[in-house]
C-alpha positions in Angstrom: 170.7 -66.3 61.7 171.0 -69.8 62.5 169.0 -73.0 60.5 165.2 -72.8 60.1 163.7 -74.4 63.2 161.1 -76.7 61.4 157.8 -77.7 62.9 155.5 -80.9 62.3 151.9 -80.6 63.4 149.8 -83.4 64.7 145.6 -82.1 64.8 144.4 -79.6 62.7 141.7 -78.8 64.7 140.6 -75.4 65.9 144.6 -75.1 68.1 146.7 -76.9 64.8 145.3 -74.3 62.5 145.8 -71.1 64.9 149.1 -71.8 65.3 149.3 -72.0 61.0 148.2 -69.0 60.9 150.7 -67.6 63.8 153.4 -68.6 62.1 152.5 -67.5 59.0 151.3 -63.9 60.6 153.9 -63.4 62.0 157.4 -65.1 60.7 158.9 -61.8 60.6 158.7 -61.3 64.6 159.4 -64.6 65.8 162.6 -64.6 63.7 163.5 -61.2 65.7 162.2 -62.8 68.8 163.8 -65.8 68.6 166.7 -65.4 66.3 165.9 -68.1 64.3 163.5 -68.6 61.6 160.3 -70.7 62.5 158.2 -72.9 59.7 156.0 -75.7 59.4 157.2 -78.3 57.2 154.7 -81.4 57.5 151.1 -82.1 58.8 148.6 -84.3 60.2 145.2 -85.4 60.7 142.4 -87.7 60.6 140.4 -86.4 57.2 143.3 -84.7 54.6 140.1 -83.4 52.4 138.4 -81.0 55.1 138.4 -77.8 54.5 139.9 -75.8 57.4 140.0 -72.1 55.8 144.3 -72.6 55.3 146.4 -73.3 52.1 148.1 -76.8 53.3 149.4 -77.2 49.5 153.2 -76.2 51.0 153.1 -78.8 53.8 154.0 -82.6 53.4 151.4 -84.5 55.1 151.4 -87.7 56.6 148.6 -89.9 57.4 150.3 -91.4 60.5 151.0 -89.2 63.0 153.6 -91.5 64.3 155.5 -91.4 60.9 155.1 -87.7 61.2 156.8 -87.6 64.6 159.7 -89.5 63.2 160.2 -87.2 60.0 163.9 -86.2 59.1 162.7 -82.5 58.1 161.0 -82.0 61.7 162.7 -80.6 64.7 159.6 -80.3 66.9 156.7 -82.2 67.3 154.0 -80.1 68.0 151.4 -82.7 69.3 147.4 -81.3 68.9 145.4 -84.5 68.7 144.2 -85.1 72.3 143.5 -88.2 74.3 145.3 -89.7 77.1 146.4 -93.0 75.3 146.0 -94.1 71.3 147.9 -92.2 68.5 148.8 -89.0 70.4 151.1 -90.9 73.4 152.3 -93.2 70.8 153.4 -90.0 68.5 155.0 -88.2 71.6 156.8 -91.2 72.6 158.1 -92.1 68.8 159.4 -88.2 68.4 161.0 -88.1 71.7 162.4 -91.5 70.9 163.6 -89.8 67.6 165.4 -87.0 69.3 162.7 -84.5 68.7 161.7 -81.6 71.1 157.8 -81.9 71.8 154.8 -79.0 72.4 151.7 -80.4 73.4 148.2 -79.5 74.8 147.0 -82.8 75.8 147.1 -82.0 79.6 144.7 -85.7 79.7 148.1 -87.6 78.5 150.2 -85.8 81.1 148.2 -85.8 83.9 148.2 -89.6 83.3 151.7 -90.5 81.9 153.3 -86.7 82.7 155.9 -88.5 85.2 157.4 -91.8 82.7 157.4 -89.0 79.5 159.4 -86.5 81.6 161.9 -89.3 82.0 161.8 -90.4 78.8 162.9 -87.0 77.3 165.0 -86.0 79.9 166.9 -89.3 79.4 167.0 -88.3 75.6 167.9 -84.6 76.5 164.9 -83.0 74.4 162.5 -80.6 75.2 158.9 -81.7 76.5 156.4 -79.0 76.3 152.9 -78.1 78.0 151.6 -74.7 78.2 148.9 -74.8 76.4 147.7 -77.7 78.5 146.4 -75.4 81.2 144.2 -72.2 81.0 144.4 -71.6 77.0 146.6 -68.3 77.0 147.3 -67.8 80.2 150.9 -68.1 81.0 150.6 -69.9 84.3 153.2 -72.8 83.3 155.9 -70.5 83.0 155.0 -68.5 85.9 155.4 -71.6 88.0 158.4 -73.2 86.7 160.4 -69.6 86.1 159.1 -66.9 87.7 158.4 -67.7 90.9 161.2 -70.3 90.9 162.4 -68.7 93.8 159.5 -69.5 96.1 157.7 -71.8 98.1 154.8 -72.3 96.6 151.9 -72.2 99.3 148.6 -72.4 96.9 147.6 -73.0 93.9 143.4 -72.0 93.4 142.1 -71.5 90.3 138.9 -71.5 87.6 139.9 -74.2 84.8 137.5 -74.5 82.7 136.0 -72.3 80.6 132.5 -74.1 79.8 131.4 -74.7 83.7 132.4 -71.3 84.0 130.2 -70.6 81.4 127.7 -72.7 82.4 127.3 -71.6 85.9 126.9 -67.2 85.2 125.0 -67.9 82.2 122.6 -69.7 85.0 122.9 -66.9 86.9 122.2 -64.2 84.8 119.1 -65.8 82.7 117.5 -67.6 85.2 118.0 -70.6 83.4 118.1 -74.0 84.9 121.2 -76.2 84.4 119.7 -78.6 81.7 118.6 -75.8 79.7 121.8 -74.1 79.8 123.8 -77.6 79.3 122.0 -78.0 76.1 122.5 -74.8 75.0 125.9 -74.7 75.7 126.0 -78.4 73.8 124.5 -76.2 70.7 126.8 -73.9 70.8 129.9 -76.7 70.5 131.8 -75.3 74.1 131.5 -79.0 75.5 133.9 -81.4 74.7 132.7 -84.6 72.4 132.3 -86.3 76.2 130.6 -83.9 78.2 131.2 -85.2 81.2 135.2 -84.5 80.6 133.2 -80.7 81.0 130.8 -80.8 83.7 132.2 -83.8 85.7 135.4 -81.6 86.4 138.0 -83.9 84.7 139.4 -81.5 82.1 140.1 -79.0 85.3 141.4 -81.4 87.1 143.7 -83.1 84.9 145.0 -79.2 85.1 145.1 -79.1 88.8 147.1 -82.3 88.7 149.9 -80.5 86.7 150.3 -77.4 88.7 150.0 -79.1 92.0 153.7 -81.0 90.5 154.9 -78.1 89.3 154.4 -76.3 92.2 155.2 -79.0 95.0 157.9 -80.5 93.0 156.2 -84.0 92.9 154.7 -86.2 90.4 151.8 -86.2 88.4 149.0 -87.5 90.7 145.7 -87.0 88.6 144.0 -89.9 91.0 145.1 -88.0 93.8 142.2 -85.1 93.2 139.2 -85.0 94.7 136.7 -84.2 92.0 133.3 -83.2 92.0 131.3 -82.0 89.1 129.0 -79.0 88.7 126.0 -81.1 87.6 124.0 -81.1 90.7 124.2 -77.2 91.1 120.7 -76.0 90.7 119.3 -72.4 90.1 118.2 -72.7 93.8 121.6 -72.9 94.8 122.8 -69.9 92.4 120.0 -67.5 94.0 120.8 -68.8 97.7 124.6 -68.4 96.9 123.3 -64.9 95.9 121.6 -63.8 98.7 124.5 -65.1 101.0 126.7 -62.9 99.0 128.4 -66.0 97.1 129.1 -67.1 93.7 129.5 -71.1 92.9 132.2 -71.6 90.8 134.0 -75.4 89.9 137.1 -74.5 91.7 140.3 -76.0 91.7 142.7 -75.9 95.0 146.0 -77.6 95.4 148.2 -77.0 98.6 150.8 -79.1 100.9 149.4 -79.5 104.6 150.6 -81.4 107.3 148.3 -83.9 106.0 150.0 -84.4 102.7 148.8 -83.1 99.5 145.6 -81.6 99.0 144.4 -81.3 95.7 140.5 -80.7 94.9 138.6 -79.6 92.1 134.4 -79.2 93.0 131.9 -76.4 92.9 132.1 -73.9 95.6 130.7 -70.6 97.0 133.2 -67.8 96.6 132.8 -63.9 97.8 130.6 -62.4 94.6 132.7 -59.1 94.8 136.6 -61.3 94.8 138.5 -61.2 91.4 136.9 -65.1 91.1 133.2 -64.3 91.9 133.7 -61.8 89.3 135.0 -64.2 87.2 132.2 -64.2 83.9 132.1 -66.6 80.9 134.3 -68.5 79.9 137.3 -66.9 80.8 139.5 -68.7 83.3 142.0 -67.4 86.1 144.6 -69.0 87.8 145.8 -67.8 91.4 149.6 -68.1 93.1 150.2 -68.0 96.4 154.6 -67.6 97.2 156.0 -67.1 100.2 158.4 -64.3 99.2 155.8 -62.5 96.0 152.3 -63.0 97.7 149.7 -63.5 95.8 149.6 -63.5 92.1 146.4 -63.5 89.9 146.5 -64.5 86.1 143.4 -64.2 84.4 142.3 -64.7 80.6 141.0 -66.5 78.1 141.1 -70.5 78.9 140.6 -71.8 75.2 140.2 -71.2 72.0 142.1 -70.9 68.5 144.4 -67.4 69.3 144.6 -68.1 73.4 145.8 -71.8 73.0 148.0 -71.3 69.6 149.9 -69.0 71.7 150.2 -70.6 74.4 152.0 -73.7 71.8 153.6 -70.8 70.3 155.3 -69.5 73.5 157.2 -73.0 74.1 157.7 -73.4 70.5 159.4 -69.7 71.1 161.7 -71.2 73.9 162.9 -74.3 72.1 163.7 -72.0 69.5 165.9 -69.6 71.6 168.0 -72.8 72.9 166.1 -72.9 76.2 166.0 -76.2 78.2 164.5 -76.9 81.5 162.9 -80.4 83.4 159.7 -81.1 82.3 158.1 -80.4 85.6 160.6 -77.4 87.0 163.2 -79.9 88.4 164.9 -83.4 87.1 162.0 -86.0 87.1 164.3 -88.3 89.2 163.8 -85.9 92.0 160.0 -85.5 91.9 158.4 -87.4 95.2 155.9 -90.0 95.4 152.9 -87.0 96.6 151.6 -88.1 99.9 148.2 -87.6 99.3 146.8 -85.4 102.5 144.5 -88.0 104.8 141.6 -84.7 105.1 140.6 -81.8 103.8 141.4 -78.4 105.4 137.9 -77.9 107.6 135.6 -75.3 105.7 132.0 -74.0 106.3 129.4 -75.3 104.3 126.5 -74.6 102.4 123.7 -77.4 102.9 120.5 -77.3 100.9 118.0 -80.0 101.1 114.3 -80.2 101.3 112.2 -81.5 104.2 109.0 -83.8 104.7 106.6 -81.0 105.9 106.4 -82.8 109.2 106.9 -81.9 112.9 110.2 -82.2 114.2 111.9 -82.9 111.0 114.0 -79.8 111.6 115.2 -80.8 114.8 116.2 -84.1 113.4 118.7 -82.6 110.9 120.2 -80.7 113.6 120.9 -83.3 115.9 122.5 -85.1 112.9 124.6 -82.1 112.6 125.6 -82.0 116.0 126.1 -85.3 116.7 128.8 -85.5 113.9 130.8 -82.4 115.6 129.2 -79.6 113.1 127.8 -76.2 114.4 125.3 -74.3 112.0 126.0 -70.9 111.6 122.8 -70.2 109.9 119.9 -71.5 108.5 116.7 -70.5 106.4 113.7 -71.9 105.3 112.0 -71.1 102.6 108.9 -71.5 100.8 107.3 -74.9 101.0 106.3 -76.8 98.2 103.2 -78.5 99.5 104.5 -81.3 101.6 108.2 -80.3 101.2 110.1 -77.5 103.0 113.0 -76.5 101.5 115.5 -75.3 104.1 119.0 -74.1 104.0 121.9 -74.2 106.1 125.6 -72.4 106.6 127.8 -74.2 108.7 130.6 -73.2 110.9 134.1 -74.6 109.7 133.8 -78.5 109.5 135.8 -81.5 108.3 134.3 -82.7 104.6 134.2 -86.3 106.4 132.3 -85.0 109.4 130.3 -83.2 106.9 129.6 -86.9 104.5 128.4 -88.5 108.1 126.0 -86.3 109.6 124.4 -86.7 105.7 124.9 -90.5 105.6 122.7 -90.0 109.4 120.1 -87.8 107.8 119.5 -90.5 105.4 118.2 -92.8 108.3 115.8 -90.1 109.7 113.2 -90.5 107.3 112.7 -86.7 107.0 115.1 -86.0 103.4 112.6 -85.8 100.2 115.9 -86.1 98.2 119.5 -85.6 98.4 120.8 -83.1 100.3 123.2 -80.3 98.2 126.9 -79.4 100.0 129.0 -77.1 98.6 132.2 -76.0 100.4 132.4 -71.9 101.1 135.8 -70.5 100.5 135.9 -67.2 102.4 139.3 -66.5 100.4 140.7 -62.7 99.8 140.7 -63.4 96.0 
């Protein structure tokens, strides 16, 4: 068996100390696995004294996670701390400058500066990292970049983050309103220290972001999705999505058109009885669409200490078998400049808004409707509040821009008693 392979962990968190505890599990089987043996040899993080339930009495520590990155005794930076700039880019940059092979789960740094630190390492010919970026344990990294390798990929679609997942069935099945469910999933400690990273659909996004390269072959373009967050989705909605036989989930969709590249991440209705209307808690799934496999479904557990520590633990598991690839599936050099697409691909709609109680206000919101191309499929109306009528409508496929200016003319009408609601309906298989 060849040298130890020698690990240096940045965050001691929830992730750094699962994978401790993998390693020291289960040494035995990742030397068999790997053929070489795996250890931890130093450690960092922002308070030495907590106690995190693990004996770190064997481990050097540094304070610095920069001075950790640059160690002699560590081959591979395993990067935990999180955050897009600050310590944890400067740490990955010093270890890759260092020759050192990097694992990280900060999907916020990639989907930022993914494209200059796949350069960067591939100039100094080390290993850079990510699969517990996206989806926790879910191995949807490595399905991209090796086995479907031989495919064009057609779509990537998928639920990405556990806590709106959450969120949005514990709604549904309690009855609860959003604020009361956002506070107690706040209690609970599922949303991050800025909620809106959560709710606002940035953590799934910044995931998008890095499977729409992977799987298009071009470079990280995080400003390139369309994002829209879940915090408008009331329990009116979930019981309307119901009754239409609909679930609203945040989802995430990523697919090369004739437009250019089409990458959103916003709440939607989806079939209740498909794989992702069944989709409960906080688990997450991830959906491939090749031209040669089909369809491939990956579902599991999006965070937490075992998912994510295995998830570092599978590309600490490659380095260690001598296996090298791009960062991104191909040389960074030959990642395009993604050509963001100019629409969306048309969709039908679900509109909710309520109504001054007032004759012909109806008639108005068609018009506005029709006069920006849009055809309603259906519509109901349901109990009125005392001056307001609350009243639902389906559309027939429509263009998202069509869809913002027949709102934009509803607001001159004089009949809205508030915002109207529009979530896209994706009548998908899955």
């Amino acid at each position: 068996m060849t040298t130890t392979l020698r690990l240096g962990i940045a965050g001691l968190g929830t992730v750094g100390v699962g994978v401790m505890r993998i390693v020291a599990a289960h040494a035995d089987l990742l030397a068999r696995r790997t053929g070489r043996e795996i250890a931890v040899t130093a450690v960092s993080a922002r308070e030495r004294g907590r106690d995190r339930g693990i004996d770190l009495s064997a481990h050097a520590w540094e304070d610095d996670a920069v001075a950790l990155a640059r160690r002699d005794d560590v081959d591979i930076f395993v990067e935990l701390i999180g955050g897009e700039d600050g310590v944890a880019r400067a740490a990955v940059e010093a270890a890759i400058d260092a020759g050192k092979h990097v694992v990280t789960a900060n999907k916020a740094m990639l989907a930022v500066h993914g494209h200059a630190l796949a350069e960067r390492a591939e100039a100094a010919g080390v290993a850079l990292r990510f699969e517990a970026a996206v989806a926790g344990g879910i191995p949807c990294i490595k399905a991209l970049s090796e086995g479907l390798a031989g495919n064009r990929i057609k779509r990537v679609m998928g639920v990405m983050n556990g806590t709106c997942n959450y969120i949005l069935t514990r709604m549904e099945d309690a009855g609860l309103p959003y604020d009361t469910v956002f506070a107690e999933a706040h209690a609970l400690g599922y949303l991050e220290a800025d909620p809106q990273l959560d709710v606002g659909g940035i953590d799934a996004a910044h995931k998008l972001a890095l499977l729409a390269a992977l799987a298009y072959g071009t470079r990280v373009d995080f400003e390139g999705v369309a994002i829209e967050g879940i915090e408008r989705v009331s329990i009116a909605d979930i019981r309307h999505a119901a009754d239409l036989g609909f679930r609203i989930k945040l989802l995430g969709v990523a697919q090369m058109t004739g437009r250019g590249l089409e990458a959103r991440m916003a709440p939607c209705l989806v079939p209740a009885k498909s794989p992702l209307g069944q989709l409960q808690g906080a688990t997450n799934m991830v959906v491939l669409d090749g031209d040669a496999v089909g369809q491939i479904v990956l579902r599991g557990a999006g965070a937490g200490e075992g998912p994510t520590a295995s998830a570092v633990m599978a590309d600490v598991a490659d380095i260690a078998r001598g296996t090298r690839m791009p960062v991104f599936g191909q040389p960074a050099g030959t990642l395009a400049r993604p050509f963001r697409a100019t629409a969306g691909t048309p969709s039908p709609y679900y509109l909710r808004m309520d109504l001054h109680d007032k004759p012909g206000a109806l008639a108005k919101i068609a018009a506005c409707l029709g006069e920006a191309g849009i055809s309603i499929d259906r519509m109901r109306q349901y109990d009125h509040a005392e001056t307001v009528a609350p009243v639902l409508i389906v559309t027939h496929k429509a263009a998202r821009a069509s869809l913002d200016e027949a709102i934009e003319s509803m607001g001159r009408t004089g009949v809205l008693a508030g915002d109207p609601v529009a979530l896209r309906i994706e009548t998908l298989a899955v």
